[in-house]
N, C-alpha and C positions, 0 to 999 in steps of 0.2 A: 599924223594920224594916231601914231601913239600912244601921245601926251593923250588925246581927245578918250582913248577909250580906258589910261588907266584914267582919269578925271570921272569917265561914268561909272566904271566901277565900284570909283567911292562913296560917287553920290548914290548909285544903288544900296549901296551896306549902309550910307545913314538912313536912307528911307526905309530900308529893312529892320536897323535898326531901330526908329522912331518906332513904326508898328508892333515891331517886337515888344517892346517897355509898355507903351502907352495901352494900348490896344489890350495887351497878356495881362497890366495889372487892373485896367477895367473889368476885364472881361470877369478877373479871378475874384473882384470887388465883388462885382453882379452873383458871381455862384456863389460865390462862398456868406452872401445875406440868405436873411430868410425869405426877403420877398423878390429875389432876385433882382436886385437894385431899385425897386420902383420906390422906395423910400426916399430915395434921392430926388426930389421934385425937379430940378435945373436940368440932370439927366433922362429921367423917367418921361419926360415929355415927349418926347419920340412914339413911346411905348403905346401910354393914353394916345396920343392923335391917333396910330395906325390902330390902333385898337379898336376907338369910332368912326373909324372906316370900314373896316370889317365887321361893326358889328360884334367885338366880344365880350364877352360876362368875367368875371373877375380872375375865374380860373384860368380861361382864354387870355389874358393881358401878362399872366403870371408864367404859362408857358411860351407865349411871343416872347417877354424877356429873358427865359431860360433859352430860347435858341436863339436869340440874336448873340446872347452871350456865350453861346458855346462856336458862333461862326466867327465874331469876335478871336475868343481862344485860338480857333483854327487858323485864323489871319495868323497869330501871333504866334506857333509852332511853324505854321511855313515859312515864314520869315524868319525863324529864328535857325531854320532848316537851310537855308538859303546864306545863311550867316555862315553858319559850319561848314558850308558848302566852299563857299568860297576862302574858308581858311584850309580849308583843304587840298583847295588848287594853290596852294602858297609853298605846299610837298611837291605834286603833282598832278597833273590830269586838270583835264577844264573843267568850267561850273558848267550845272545845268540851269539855264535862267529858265526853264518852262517852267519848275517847279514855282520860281518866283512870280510868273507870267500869272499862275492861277490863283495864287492870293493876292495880285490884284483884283484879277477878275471877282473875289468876291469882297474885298473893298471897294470896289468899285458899284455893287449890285447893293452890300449898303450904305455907303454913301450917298446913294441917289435915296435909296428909301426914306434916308433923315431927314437930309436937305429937303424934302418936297414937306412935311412934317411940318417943320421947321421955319419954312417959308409961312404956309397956312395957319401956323399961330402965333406968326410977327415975331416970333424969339429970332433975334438978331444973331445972338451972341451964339446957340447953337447952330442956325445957319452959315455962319461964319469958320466955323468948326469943322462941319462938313464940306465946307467948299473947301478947305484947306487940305483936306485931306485927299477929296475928288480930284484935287488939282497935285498931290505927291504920289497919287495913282498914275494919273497921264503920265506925269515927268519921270514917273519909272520906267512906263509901257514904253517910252518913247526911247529912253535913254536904251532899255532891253533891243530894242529894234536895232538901234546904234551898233551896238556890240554884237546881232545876231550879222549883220551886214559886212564889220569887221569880218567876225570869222568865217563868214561866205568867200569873202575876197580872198583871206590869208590862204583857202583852202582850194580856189581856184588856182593862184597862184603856186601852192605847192604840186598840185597836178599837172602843171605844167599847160595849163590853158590860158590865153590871156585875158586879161580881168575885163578888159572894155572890147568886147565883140559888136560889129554891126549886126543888127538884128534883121536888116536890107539884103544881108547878104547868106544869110542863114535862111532856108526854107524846110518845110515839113514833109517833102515829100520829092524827088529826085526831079531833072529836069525833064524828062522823059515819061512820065510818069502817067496813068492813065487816072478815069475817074472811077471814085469807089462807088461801086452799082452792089450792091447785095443781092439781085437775083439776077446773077452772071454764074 
């Protein structure tokens, strides 16, 4: 078992890391233009669909791009949060994967956003893109799960409980025990 979880901890820090680079130099692409990336046609497609889906006017597409690229950015500071984190459990002390858990969560919020985009105007190439990505989201969430369940066990285990309890034999309320009536 603990070959299995340094193994996900690795693959957690490249997925961190992948987001980190990729994700932080788009994002810094997008702000730092003047029209916040939508000069980009191959990229900017996202922008336009959700744009005439809601309905926006030019100013409206220009601020969608300025926040998708500052949530972008944020992916890419928690991740890169999550980097430092875990070099710092390499001194001491454990990481905290929540902090990691929530930049999936908003990789994940847009990932879905593109990909549906993306699908609706047959661009292959960026649906592609996004499912790739939707899919180093899950293998995080999942690998995070892994490691949270490790330290569930390690920490049963130092408490001195044993790790595989019958749950048949565990009950909530004594044998004796009457029923809860609230106007008693």
């Amino acid at each position: 078992m603990r070959k299995l979880t340094a193994a996900s901890v690795a693959m957690l820090l490249a997925i961190a890391l992948y987001f980190t680079l990729f994700w932080g130099f788009e994002a810094l692409r997008m702000l730092t233009s003047p029209t916040y990336g939508l000069d980009d046609v191959w990229r900017s497609q996202t922008i336009f669909a959700l744009g005439s889906i809601a309905g926006l006017a030019p100013e409206g597409l220009l601020k969608l791009a300025a926040f998708i690229a500052t949530l972008k950015l944020a992916v890419a500071v928690i991740c890169a949060i999550h980097i430092a984190d875990r070099l710092r459990t390499l001194i001491a002390g454990e990481a905290d994967v929540q902090v990691l858990e929530a930049g999936l969560i908003l990789v994940v919020a847009i990932s879905i956003a593109t990909v549906g985009p993306a699908v609706w105007s047959q661009n292959v190439e960026l649906a592609r893109e996004s499912t790739i990505q939707l899919l180093l989201a899950g293998v995080a969430a999942a690998l995070c799960l892994v490691e949270r369940s490790y330290a569930r066990k390690t920490q049963t285990e130092e408490a001195g409980e044993p790790a595989d309890m019958d749950v048949e034999t565990e009950t909530a309320a004594p044998q004796a025990a009457g029923w809860f009536a609230p106007w008693r």
